[in-house]
Short mmCIF file of the C-alpha atoms (twelve columns), coordinates in Angstrom:
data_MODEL
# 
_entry.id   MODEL 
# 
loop_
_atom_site.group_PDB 
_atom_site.id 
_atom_site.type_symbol 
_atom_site.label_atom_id 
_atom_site.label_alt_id 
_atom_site.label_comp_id 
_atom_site.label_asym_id 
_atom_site.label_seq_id 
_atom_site.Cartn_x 
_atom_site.Cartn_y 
_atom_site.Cartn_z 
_atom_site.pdbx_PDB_model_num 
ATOM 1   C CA . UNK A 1   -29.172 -8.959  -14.503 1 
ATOM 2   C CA . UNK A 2   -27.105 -5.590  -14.297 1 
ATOM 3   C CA . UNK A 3   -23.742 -6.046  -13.194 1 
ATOM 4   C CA . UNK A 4   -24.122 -3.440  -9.908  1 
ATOM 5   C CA . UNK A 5   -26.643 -6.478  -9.164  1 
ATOM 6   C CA . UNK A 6   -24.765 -9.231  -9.336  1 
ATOM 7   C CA . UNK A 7   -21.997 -7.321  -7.592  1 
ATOM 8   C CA . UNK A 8   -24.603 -6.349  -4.451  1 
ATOM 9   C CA . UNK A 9   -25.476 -10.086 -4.291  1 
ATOM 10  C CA . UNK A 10  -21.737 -10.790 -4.270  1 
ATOM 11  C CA . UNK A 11  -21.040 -8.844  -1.447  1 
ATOM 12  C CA . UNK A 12  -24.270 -9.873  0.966   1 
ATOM 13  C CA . UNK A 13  -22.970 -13.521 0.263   1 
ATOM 14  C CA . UNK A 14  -19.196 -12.168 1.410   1 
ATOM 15  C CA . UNK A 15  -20.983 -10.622 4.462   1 
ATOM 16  C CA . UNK A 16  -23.125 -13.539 4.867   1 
ATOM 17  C CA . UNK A 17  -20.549 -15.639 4.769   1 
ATOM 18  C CA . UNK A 18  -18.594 -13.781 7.440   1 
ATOM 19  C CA . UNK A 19  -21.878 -13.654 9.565   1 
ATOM 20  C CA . UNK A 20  -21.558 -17.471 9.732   1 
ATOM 21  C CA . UNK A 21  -18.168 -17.713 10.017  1 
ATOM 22  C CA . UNK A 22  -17.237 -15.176 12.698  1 
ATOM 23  C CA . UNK A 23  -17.711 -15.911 16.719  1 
ATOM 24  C CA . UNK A 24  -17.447 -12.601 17.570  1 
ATOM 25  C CA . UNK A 25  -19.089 -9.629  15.964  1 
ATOM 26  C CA . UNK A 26  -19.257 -6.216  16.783  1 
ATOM 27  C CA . UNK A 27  -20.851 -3.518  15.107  1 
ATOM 28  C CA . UNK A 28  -19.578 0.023   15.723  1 
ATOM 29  C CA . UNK A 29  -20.476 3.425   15.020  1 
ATOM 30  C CA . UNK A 30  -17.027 5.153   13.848  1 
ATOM 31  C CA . UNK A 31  -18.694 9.323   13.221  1 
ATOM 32  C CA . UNK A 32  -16.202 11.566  14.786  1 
ATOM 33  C CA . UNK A 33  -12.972 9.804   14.586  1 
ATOM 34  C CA . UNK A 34  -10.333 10.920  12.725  1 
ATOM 35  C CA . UNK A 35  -8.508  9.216   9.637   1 
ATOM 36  C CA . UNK A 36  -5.666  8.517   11.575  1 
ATOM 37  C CA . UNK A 37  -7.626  7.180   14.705  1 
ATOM 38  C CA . UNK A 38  -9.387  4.835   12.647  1 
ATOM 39  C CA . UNK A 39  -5.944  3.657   11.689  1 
ATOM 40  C CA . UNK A 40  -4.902  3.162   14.320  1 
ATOM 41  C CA . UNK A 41  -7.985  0.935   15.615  1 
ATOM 42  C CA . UNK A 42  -7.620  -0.906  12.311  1 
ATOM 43  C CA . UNK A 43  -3.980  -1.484  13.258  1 
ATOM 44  C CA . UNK A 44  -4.661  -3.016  16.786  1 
ATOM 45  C CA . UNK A 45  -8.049  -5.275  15.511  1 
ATOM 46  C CA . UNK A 46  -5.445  -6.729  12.426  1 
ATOM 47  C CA . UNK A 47  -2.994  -7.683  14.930  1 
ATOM 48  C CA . UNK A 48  -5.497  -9.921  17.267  1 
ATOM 49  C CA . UNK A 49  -6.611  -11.444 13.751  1 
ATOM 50  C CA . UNK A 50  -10.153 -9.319  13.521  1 
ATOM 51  C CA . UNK A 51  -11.131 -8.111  9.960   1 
ATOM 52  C CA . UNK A 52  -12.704 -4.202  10.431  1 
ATOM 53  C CA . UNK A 53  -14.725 -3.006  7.387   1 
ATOM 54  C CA . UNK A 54  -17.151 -0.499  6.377   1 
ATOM 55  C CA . UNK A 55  -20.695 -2.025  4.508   1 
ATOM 56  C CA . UNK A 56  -23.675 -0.492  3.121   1 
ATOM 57  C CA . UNK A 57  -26.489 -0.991  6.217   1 
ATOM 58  C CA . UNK A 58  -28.569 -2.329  3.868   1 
ATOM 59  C CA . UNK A 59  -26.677 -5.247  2.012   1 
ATOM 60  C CA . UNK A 60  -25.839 -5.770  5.805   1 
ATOM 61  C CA . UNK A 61  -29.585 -6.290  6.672   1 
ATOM 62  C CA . UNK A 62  -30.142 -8.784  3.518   1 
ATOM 63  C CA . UNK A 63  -26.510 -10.635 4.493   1 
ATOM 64  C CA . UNK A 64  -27.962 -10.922 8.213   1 
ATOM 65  C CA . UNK A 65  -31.228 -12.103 6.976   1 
ATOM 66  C CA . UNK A 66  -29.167 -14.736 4.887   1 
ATOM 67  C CA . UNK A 67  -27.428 -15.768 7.891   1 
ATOM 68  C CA . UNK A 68  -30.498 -16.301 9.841   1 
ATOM 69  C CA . UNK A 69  -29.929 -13.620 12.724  1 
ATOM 70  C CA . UNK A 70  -32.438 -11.440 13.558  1 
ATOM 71  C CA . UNK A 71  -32.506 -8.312  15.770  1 
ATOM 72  C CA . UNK A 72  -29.447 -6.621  14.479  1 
ATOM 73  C CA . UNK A 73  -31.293 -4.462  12.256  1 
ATOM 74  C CA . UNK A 74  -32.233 -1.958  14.583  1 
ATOM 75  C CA . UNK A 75  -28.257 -1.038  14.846  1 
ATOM 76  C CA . UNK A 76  -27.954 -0.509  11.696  1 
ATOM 77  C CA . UNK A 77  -28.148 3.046   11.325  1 
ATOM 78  C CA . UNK A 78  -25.823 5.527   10.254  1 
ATOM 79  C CA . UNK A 79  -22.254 5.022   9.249   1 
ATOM 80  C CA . UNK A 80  -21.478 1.898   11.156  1 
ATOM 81  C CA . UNK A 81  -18.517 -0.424  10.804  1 
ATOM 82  C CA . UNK A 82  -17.989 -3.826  11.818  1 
ATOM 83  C CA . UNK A 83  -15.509 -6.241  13.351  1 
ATOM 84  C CA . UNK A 84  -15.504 -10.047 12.613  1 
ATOM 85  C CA . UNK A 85  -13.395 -12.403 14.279  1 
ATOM 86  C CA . UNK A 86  -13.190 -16.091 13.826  1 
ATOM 87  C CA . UNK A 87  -10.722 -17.253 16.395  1 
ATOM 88  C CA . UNK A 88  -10.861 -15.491 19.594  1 
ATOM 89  C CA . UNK A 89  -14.508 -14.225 21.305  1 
ATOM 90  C CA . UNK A 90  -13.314 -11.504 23.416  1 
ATOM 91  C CA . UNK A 91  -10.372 -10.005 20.877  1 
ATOM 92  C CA . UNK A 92  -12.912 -7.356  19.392  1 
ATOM 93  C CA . UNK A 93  -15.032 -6.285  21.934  1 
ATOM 94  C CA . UNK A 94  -11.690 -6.051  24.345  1 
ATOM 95  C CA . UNK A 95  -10.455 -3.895  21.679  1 
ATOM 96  C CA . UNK A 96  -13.255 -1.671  20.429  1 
ATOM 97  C CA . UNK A 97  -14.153 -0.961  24.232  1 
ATOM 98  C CA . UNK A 98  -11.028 0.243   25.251  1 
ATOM 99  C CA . UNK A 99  -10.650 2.195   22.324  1 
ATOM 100 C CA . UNK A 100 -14.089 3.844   23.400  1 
ATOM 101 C CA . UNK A 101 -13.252 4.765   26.364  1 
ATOM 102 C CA . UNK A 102 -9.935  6.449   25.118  1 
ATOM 103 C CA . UNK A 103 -12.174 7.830   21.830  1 
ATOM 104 C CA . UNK A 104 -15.778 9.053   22.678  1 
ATOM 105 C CA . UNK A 105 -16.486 9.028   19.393  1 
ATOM 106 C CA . UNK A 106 -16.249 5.801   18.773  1 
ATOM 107 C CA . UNK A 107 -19.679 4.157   20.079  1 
ATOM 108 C CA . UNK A 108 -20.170 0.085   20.459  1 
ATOM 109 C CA . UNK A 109 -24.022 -0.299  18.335  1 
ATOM 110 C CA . UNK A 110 -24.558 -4.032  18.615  1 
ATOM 111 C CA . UNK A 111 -22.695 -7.563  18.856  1 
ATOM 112 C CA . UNK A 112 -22.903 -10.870 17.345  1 
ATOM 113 C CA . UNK A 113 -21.648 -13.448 19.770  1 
ATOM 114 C CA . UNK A 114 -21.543 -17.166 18.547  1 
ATOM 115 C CA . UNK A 115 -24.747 -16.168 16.088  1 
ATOM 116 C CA . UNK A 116 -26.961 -14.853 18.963  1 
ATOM 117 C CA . UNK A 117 -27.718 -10.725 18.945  1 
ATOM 118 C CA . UNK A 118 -25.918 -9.203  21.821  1 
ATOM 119 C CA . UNK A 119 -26.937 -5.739  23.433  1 
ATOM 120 C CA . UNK A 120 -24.106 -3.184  24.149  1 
ATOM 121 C CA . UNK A 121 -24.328 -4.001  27.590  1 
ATOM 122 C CA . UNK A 122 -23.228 -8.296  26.867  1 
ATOM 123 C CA . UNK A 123 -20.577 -6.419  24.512  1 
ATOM 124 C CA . UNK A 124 -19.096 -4.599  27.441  1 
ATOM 125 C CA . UNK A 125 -19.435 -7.366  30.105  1 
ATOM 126 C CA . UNK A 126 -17.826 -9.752  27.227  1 
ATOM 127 C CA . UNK A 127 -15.275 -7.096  26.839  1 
ATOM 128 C CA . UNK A 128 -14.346 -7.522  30.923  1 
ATOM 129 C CA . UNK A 129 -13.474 -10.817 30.910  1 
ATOM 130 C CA . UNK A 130 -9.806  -11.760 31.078  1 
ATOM 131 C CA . UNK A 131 -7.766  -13.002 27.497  1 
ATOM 132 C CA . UNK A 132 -8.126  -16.384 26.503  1 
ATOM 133 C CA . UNK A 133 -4.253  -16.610 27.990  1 
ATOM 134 C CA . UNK A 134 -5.681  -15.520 31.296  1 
ATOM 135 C CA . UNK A 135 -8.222  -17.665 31.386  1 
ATOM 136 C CA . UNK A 136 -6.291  -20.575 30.241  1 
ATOM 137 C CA . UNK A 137 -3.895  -19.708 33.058  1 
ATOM 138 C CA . UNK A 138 -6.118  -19.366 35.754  1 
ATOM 139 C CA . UNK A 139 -7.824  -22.492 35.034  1 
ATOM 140 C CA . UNK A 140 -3.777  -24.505 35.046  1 
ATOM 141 C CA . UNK A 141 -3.540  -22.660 38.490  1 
ATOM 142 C CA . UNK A 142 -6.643  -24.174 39.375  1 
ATOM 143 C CA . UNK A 143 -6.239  -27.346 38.434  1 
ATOM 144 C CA . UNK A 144 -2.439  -27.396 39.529  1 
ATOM 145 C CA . UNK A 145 -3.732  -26.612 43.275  1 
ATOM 146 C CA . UNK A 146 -4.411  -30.059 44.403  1 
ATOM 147 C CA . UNK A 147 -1.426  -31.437 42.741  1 
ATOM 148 C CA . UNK A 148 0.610   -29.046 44.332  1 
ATOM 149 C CA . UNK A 149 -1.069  -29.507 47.410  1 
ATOM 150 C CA . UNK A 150 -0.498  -33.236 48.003  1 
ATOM 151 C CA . UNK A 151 2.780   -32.378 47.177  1 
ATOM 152 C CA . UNK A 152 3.565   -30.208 50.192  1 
ATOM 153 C CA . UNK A 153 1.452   -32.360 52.526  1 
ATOM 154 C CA . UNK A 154 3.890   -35.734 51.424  1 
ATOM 155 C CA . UNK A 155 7.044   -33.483 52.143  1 
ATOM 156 C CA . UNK A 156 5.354   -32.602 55.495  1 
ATOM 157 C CA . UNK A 157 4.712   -36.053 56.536  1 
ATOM 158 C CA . UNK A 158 8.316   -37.070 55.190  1 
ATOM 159 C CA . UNK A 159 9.816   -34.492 56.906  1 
ATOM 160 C CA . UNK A 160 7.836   -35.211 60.287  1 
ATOM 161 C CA . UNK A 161 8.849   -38.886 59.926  1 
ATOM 162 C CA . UNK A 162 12.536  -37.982 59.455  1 
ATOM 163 C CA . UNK A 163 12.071  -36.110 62.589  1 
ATOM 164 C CA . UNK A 164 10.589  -38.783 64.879  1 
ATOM 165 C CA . UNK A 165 13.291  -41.456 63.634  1 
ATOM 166 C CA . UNK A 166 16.482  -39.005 64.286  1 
# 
């Protein structure tokens, strides 16, 4: 085989691989923005840990097809990158959609979320959702409640005891 060949397969396994890999992918269309906006995006997504690159649509199509997830074909059209992330869920679609709504030219295609085909829409609600630190500490405050709770209600009964007997 040619060596542009073997270098095409080499890349749909690389995206392939990052298909299976990632629990969070978002596939954006980046027409409009300027070289240094694009920095900068690339600059916020590498410090939550996301990887941001630019692919041919079709070696995207056969890696997808590799990867066994269907449907995600129909975003890619036009110059599109895309944003994996293998740690945190919410990290690139937080990112991406607040830098849509700062950049208009920046438009949200498509998502990937833990191998299953999300719609702009699931991108955006995902994108609402709190940080993994917020949820983390809402569900401590949650689960300190009760704790806390029969903690006060001891100190009232103590306190009403040390009342009667004075």
């Amino acid at each position: 085989m040619s060596k542009a060949v073997e270098l095409k397969k080499h890349v749909v396994g690389e995206i392939a691989d990052k298909f299976r890999g990632s629990v969070s992918t978002i596939v954006v269309d980046y027409r409009g923005l300027s070289v240094s906006e694009v920095t900068e995006l690339r600059k916020q997504l590498r410090e939550a840990g996301v990887e941001f690159k630019v692919y041919k649509n079709s070696l995207t199509r056969r890696a997808a097809e590799a990867a066994e997830i269907n449907g995600l074909n129909d975003a890619l059209t036009g110059p599109n990158a895309i944003a994996f992330s293998t740690e945190d869920v919410v990290a690139p679609a937080k990112i991406l959609n607040d830098f849509a709504k700062k950049h208009e030219a920046l438009e949200i295609k498509a998502g990937v979320i833990e191998g299953n085909v999300a719609t702009v829409e699931e991108v955006k609600a995902l994108a609402e959702l709190p940080s993994r630190e917020g949820l983390l500490s809402m569900l401590l405050s949650v689960l300190q409640a009760p704790i806390r709770n029969f903690a006060l209600v001891t100190k009232a009964v103590a306190d009403q005891k040390e009342e009667q007997g004075a």
